[in-house]
C-alpha positions as CSV (number, residue, x, y, z in Angstrom):
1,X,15.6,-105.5,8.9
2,X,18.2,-106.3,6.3
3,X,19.7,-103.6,4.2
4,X,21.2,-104.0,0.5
5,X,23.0,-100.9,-1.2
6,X,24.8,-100.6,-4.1
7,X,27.5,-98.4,-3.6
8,X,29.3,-96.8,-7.1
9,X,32.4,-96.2,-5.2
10,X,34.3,-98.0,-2.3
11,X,33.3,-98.1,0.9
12,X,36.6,-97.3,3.2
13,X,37.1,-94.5,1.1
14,X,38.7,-91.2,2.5
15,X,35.2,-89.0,2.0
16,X,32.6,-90.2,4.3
17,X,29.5,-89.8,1.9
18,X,25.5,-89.5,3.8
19,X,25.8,-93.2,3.1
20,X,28.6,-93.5,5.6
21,X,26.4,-92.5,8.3
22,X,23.3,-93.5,7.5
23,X,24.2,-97.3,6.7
24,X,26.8,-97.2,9.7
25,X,23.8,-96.1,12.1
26,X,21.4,-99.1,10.7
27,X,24.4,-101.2,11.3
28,X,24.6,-100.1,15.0
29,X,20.7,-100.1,15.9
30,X,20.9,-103.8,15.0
31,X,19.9,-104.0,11.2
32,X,22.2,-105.8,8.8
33,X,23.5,-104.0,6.1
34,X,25.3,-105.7,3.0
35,X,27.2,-102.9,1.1
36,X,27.7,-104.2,-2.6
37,X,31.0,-102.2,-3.7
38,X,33.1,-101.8,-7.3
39,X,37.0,-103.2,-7.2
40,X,39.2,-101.0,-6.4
41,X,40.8,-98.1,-8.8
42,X,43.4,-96.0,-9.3
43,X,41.4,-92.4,-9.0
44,X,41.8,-88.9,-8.4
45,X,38.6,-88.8,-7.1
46,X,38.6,-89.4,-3.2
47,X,35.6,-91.8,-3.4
48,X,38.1,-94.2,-4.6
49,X,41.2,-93.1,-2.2
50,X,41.2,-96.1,0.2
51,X,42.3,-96.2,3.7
52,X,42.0,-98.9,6.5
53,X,38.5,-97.9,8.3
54,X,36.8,-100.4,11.2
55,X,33.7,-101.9,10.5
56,X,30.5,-102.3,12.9
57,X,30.0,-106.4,12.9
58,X,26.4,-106.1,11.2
59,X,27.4,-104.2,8.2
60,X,28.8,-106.1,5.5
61,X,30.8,-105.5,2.7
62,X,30.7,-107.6,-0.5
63,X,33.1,-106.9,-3.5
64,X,31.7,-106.6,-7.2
65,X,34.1,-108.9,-9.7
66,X,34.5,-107.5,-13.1
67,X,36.7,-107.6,-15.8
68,X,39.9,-106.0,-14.7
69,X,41.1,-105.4,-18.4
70,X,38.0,-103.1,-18.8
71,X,37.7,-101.7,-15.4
72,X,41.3,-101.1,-15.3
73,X,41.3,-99.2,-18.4
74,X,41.4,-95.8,-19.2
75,X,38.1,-95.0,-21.3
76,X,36.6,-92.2,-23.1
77,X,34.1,-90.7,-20.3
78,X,36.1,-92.8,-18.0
79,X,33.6,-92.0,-14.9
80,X,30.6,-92.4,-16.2
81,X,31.7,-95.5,-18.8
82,X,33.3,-97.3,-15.7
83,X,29.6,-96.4,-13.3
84,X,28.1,-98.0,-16.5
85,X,29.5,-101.0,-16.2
86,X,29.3,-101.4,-13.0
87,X,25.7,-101.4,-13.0
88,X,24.8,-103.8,-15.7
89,X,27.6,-106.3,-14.6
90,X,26.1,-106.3,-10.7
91,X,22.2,-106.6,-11.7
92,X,22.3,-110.2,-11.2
93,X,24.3,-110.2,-7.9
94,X,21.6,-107.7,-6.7
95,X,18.8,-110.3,-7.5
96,X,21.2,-112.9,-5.7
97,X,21.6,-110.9,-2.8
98,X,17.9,-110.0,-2.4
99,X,17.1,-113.8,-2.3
100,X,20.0,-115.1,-0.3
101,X,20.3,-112.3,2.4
102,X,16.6,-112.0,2.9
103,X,16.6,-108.3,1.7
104,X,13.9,-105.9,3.0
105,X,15.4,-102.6,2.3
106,X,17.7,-101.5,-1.3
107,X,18.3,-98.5,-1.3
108,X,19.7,-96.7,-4.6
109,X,20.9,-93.1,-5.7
110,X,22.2,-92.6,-9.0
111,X,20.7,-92.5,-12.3
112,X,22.5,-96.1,-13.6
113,X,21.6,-98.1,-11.0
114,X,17.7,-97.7,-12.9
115,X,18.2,-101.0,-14.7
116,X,18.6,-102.7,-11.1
117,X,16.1,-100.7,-9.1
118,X,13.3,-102.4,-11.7
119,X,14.2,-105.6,-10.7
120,X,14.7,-106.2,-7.2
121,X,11.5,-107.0,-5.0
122,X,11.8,-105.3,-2.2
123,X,11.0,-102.0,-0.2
124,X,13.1,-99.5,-3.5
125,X,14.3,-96.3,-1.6
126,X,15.4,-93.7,-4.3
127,X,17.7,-90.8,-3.0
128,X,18.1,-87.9,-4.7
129,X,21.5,-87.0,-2.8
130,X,22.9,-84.6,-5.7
131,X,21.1,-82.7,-8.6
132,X,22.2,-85.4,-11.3
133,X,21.1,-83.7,-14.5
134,X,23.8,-80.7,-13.9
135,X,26.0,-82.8,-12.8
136,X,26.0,-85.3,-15.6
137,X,26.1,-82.4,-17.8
138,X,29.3,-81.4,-16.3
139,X,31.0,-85.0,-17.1
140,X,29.9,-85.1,-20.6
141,X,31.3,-81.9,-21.3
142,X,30.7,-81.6,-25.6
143,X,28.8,-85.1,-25.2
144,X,26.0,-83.7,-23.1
145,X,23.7,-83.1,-25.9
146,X,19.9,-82.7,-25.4
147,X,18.8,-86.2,-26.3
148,X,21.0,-87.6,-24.0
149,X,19.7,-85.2,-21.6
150,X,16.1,-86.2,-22.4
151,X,16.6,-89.7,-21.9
152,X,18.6,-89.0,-18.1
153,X,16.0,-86.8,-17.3
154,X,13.5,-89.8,-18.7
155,X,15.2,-92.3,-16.2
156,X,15.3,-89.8,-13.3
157,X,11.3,-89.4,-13.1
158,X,11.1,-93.5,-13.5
159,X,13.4,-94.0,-10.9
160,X,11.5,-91.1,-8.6
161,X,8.5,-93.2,-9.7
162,X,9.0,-96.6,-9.2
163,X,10.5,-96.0,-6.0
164,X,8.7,-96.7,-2.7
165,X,10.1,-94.1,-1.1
166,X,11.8,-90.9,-2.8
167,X,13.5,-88.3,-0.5
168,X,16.2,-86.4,-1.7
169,X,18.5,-84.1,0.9
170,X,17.6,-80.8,0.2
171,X,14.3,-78.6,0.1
172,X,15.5,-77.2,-3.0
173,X,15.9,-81.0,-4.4
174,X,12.8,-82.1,-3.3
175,X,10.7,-79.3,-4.9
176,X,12.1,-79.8,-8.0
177,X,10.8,-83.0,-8.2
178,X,6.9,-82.4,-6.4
179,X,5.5,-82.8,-9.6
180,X,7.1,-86.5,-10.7
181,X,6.5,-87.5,-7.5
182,X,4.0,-85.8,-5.4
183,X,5.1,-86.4,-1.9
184,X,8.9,-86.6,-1.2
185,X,10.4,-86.3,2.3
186,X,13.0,-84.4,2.9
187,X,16.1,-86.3,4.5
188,X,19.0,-84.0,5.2
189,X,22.4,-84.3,5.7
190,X,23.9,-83.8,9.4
191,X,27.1,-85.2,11.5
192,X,27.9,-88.0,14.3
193,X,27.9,-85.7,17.3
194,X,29.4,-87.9,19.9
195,X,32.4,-89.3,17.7
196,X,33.0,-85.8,16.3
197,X,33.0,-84.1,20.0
198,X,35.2,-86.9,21.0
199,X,37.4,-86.8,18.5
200,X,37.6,-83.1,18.9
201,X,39.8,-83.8,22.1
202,X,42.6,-85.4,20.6
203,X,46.3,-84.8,19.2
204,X,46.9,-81.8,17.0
205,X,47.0,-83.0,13.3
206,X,48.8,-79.2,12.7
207,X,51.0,-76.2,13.4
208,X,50.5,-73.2,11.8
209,X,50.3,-69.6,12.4
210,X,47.1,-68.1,13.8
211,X,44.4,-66.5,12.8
212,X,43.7,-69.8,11.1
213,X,40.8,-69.7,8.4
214,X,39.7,-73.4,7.1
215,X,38.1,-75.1,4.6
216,X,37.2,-78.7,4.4
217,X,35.8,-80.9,1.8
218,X,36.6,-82.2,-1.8
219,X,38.4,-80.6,-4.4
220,X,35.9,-80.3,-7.0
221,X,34.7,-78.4,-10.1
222,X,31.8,-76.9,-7.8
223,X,34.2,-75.0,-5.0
224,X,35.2,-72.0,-5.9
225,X,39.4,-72.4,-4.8
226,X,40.1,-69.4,-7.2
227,X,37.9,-66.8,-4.8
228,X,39.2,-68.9,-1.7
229,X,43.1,-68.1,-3.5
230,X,41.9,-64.8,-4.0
231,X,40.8,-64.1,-0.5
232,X,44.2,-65.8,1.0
233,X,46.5,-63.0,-1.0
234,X,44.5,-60.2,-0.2
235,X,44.9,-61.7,3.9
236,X,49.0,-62.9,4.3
237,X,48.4,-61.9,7.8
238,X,46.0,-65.7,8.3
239,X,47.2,-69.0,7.3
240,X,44.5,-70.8,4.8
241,X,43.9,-74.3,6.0
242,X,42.3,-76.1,2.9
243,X,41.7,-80.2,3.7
244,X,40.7,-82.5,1.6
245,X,41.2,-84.3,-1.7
246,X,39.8,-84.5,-4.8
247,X,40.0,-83.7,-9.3
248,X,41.1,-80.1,-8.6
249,X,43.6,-80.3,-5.8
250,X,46.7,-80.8,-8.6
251,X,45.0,-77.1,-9.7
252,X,45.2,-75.5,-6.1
253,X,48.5,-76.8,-5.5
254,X,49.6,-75.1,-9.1
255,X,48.0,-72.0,-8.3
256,X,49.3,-71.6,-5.1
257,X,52.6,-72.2,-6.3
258,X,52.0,-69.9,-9.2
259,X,50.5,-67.1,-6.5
260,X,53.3,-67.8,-4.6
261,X,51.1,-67.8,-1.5
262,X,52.9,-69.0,1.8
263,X,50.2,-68.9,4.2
264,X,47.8,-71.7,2.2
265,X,48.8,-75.3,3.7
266,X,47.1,-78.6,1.3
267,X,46.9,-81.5,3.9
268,X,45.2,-83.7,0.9
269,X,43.4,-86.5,1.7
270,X,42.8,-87.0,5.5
271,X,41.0,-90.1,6.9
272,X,37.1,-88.5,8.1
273,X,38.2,-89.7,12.0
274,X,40.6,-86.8,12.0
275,X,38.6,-84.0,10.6
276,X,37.3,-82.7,14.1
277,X,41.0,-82.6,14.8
278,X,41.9,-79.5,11.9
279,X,38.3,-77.7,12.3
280,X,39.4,-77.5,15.8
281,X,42.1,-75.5,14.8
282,X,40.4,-72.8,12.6
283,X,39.1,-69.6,13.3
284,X,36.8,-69.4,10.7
285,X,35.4,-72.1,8.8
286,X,34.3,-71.4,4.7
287,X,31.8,-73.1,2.9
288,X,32.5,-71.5,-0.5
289,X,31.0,-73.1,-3.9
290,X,30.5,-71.4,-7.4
291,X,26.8,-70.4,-7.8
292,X,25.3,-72.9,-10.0
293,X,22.6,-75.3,-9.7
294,X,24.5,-78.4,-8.2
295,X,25.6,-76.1,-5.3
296,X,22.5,-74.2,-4.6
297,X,20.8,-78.0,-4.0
298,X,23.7,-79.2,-1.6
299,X,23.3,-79.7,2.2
300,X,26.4,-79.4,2.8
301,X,27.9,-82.2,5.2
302,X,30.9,-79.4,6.3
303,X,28.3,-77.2,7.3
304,X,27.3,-79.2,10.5
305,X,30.4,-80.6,11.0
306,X,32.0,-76.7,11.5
307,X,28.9,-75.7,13.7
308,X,29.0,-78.7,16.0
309,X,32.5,-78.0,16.8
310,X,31.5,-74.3,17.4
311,X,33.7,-72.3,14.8
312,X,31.8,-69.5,13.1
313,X,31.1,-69.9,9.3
314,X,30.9,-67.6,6.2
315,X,29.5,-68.8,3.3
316,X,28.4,-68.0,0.0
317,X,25.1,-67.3,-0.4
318,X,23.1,-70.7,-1.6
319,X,19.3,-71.4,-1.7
320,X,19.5,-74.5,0.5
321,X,21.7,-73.1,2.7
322,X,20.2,-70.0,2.9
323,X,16.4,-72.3,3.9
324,X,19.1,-74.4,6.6
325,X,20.3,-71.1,8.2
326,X,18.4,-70.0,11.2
327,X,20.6,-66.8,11.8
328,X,24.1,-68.3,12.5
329,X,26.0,-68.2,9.1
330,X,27.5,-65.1,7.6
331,X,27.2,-64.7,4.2
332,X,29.9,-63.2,1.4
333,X,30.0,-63.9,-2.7
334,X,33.4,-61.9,-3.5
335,X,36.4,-61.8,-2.0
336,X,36.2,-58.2,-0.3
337,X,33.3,-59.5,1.1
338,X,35.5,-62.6,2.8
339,X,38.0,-60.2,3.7
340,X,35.8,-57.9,5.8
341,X,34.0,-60.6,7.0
342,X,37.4,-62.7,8.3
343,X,38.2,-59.2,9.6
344,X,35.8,-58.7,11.6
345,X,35.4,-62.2,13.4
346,X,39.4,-62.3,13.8
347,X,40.1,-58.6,14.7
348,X,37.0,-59.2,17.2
349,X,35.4,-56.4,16.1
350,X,31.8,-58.2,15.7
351,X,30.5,-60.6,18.6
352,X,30.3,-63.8,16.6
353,X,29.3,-65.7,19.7
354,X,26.0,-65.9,19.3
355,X,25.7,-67.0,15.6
356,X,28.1,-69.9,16.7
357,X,25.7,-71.3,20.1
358,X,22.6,-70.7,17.3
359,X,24.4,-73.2,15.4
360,X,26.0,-75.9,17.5
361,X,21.9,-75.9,19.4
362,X,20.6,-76.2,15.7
363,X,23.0,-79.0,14.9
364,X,22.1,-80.9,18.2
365,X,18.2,-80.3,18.1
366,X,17.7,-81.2,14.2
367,X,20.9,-82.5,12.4
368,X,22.4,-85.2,14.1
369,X,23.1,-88.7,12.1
370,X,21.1,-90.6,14.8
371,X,17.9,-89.2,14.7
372,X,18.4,-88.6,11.0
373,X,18.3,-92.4,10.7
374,X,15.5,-92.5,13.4
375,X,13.2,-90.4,11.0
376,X,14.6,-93.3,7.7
377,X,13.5,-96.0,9.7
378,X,10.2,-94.5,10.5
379,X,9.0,-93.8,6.6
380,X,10.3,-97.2,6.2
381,X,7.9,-99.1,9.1
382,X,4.9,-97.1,7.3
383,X,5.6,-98.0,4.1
384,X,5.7,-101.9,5.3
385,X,1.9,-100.8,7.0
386,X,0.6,-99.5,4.2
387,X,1.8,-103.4,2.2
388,X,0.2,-105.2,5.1
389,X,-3.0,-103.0,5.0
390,X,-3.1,-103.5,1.2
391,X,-2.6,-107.5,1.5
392,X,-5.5,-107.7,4.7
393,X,-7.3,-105.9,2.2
């Protein structure tokens, strides 16, 4: 089958998105996928933050032209303006695309892409990846007023509509949507076991004091770094290994200067092939975000990525992580909580052995990118049997 999606970001970005996987995997079990990408911009966020990444030969990556006086620009609303834009300029180079490359599949998961979604003809998957309403909240800040709101929220249940197939990532996602819809499938997130096992046995990426408790991911409004900061001073004893990149790592790096704390190392950015490399150097892994609705809906990629390697994990306590957890996270919401909980895995006085084989068999038996894709290909092969059924009929 052939494969169009319209990516909002670029593709050989720093953060691996489900997108990553999912499109790489098609790529690999013979499909061609054509990847329709934005030019490149100058962006804290690490969607944007480019590095040199190799490509399977079937996937495909085709670059959007625009106006580079107004792309370039910095704008009011400057995210969502510029994912505006995007999305009307590209609508005819979808239709092109669809026609040229033979498309069976697009596939499309943000709320401006609507126009587009109408009018391809094709198999229209809609993913609800993130719960959009919040977040779009969040980047209108003072502009988010409620008819705005209506109208997302208006273009959200078309979108869930129109769509052939709706799945979104997370239990909690997908049962907020049961009535627009009726029937969504559930399609989780999960990790590339072999490359991450393998890449597990490579070179250190760092040297730092043990005990060593980590955290990975993107430095965003929805992580909570201040109680991650907070647990750190109360524990000089560890060294706090935060990796990633993102709008609030200029924040963490002033507040740990202004904490003066010595034992918190910022890689920033690190390429997604050398991930593996600083979980394997952590004791304890943290998968801590503020308790609002955008993080009580996420499936957290980290999540899998920490069990597979074996590391035991504390997080805070979330609905959809809370429905993933089959009695191998710990939980904590404050930061004595994290401090008696880091305590007691590091100062051995809790057999944490257990929780962590629950979670690396877990991770093999149901979260694994492969059979993740597997399970996409199959809704999409009775979808295209329900289309012949309805033409023999």
């Amino acid at each position: 089958m052939n494969f169009l999606f319209h990516y909002m970001a670029r593709w050989k970005a720093i953060n691996w998105t489900r997108y990553h996987y999912l499109l790489t995997n098609l790529a690999e079990m013979g499909h061609d996928v054509y990847v329709l990408q934005p030019p490149s911009l100058n962006l804290q966020e690490t969607n944007f933050q480019e590095i040199e990444a190799k490509l399977p030969p079937r996937l495909h990556l085709i670059d959007m032209e625009l106006n580079n006086l107004l792309w370039e620009s910095n704008l009011p609303l400057n995210k969502l303006v510029k994912k505006g834009y995007y999305s009307i300029a590209s609508m005819n180079k979808v239709k092109d695309l669809v026609r040229s490359e033979k498309i069976d599949v697009a596939m499309f998961y943000n709320l401006p892409q609507y126009p587009i979604m109408e009018s391809v003809s094709c198999i229209k998957i809609f993913d609800y990846a993130d719960d959009y309403l919040p977040m779009l909240q969040h980047e209108l800040g003072i502009f988010g007023n409620g008819l705005i709101m209506k109208y997302a929220k208006r273009v959200l249940d078309n979108m869930i509509q129109k769509a052939d197939l709706t799945m979104a990532v997370s239990t909690v996602l997908a049962d907020s949507i049961q009535t627009a819809r009726g029937n969504v499938k559930v399609l989780p997130n999960g990790v590339d076991i072999s490359d991450f096992e393998l890449a597990a046995s490579g070179k250190r990426y760092v040297e730092c004091p043990k005990p060593i408790v980590g955290f990975i991911g993107a430095f965003e409004y929805f992580i909570d770094f201040d109680l991650i900061l907070d647990v750190a001073q109360r524990m000089p004893r560890c060294t706090f290994l935060l990796v990633g990149s993102g709008r609030q790592l200029g924040y963490v790096q002033d507040q740990v200067k202004t904490r003066g704390l010595r034992n918190v190392i910022l890689t920033g950015g690190v390429p997604h092939a050398q991930i593996a490399n600083y979980i394997r150097e952590m004791d304890v892994c943290l998968n801590v975000f503020k308790k609002i609705a955008v993080s009580h809906s996420a499936c957290p990629i980290k999540l899998f990525e920490y069990m597979i390697m074996k590391k035991p994990v504390i997080s805070t306590r979330l609905h959809e992580v809370q429905k993933i957890d089959e009695s191998f996270i710990l939980y904590a919401d404050t930061a004595q909580e994290f401090v008696d909980s880091i305590s007691m895995i590091v100062d051995n006085k809790t057999d944490v052995s257990g929780y962590v084989q629950r979670g690396y068999d877990t991770t093999v038996q149901k979260y694994s990118w492969k059979s993740i894709t597997l399970k996409l290909l199959h809704w999409i092969d009775d979808i295209k049997r329900g289309s012949r059924s309805k033409v023999i009929n």
